[in-house]
C-alpha positions as CSV (number, residue, x, y, z in Angstrom):
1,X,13.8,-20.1,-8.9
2,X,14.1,-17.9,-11.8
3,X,11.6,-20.1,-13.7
4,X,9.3,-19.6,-11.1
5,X,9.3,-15.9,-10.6
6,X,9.3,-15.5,-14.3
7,X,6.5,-18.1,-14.6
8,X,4.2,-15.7,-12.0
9,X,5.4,-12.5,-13.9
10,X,3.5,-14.4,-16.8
11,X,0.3,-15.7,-14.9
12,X,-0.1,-12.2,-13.3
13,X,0.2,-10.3,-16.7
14,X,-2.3,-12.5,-18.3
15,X,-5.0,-12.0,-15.6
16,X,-4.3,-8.2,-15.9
17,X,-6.2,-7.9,-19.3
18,X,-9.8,-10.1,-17.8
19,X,-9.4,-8.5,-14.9
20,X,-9.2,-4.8,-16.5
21,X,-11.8,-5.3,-18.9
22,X,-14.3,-7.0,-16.3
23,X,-13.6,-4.0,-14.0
24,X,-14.5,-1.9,-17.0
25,X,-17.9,-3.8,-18.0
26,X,-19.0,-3.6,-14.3
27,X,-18.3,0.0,-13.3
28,X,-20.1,0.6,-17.2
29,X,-23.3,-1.2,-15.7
30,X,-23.0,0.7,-12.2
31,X,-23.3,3.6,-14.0
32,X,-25.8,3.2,-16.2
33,X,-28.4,1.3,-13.2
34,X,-27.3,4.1,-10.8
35,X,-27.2,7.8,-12.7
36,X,-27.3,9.7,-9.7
37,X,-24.1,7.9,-7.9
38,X,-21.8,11.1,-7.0
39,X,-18.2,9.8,-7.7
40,X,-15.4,10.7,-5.1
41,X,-12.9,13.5,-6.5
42,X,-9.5,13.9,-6.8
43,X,-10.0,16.3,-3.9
44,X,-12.3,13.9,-1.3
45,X,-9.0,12.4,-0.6
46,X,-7.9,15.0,1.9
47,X,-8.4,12.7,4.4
48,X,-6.1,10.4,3.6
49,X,-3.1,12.8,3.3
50,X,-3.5,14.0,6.6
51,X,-3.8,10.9,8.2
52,X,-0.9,9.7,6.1
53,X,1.5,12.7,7.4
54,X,0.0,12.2,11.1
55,X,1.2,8.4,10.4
56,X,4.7,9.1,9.1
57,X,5.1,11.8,12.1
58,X,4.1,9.4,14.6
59,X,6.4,6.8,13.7
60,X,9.4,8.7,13.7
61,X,8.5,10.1,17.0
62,X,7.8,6.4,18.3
63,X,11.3,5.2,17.0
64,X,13.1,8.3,18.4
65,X,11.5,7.2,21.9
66,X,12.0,3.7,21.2
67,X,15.4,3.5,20.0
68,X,17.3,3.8,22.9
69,X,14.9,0.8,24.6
70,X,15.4,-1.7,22.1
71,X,19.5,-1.2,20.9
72,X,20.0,-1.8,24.8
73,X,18.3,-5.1,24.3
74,X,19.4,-6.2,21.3
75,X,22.5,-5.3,21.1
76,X,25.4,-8.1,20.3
77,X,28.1,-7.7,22.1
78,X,30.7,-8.7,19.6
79,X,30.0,-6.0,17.3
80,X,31.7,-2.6,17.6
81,X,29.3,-0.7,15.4
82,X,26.3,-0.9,17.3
């Protein structure tokens, strides 16, 4: 199993370096054919880190809700922890 997982490790690493340069060669040609492209900023990404805090807040408050629910149904009845 070892083999395996090191045999993948390998496989991914050597498509890393074709992939990267590829990626490179492409976004090169974007640029060149389309000059007036506005990149995103570090800064358009607002978004995404209020939607990611609204996420993280509205799972805890679904499992606070939901706990109770669910360790009534799955609880075992041979184990003194739960």
């Amino acid at each position: 199993m070892q083999r395996l997982f090191a045999f993948a490790i390998v496989i991914l690493v050597l498509i890393l370096g074709p992939f990267t340069y590829f990626t490179y060669e492409m976004i090169e040609r974007f640029k060149v054919k389309n000059s007036t492209y506005i990149w995103p900023k570090f800064s358009d990404f607002w978004i995404c880190l209020i939607v990611a805090a609204l996420w993280m807040t509205l799972e805890r408050v679904i499992y606070w809700i939901s706990y109770g629910f669910f360790m009534g149904i799955a609880r075992d009845q041979g184990d003194s922890f739960l």
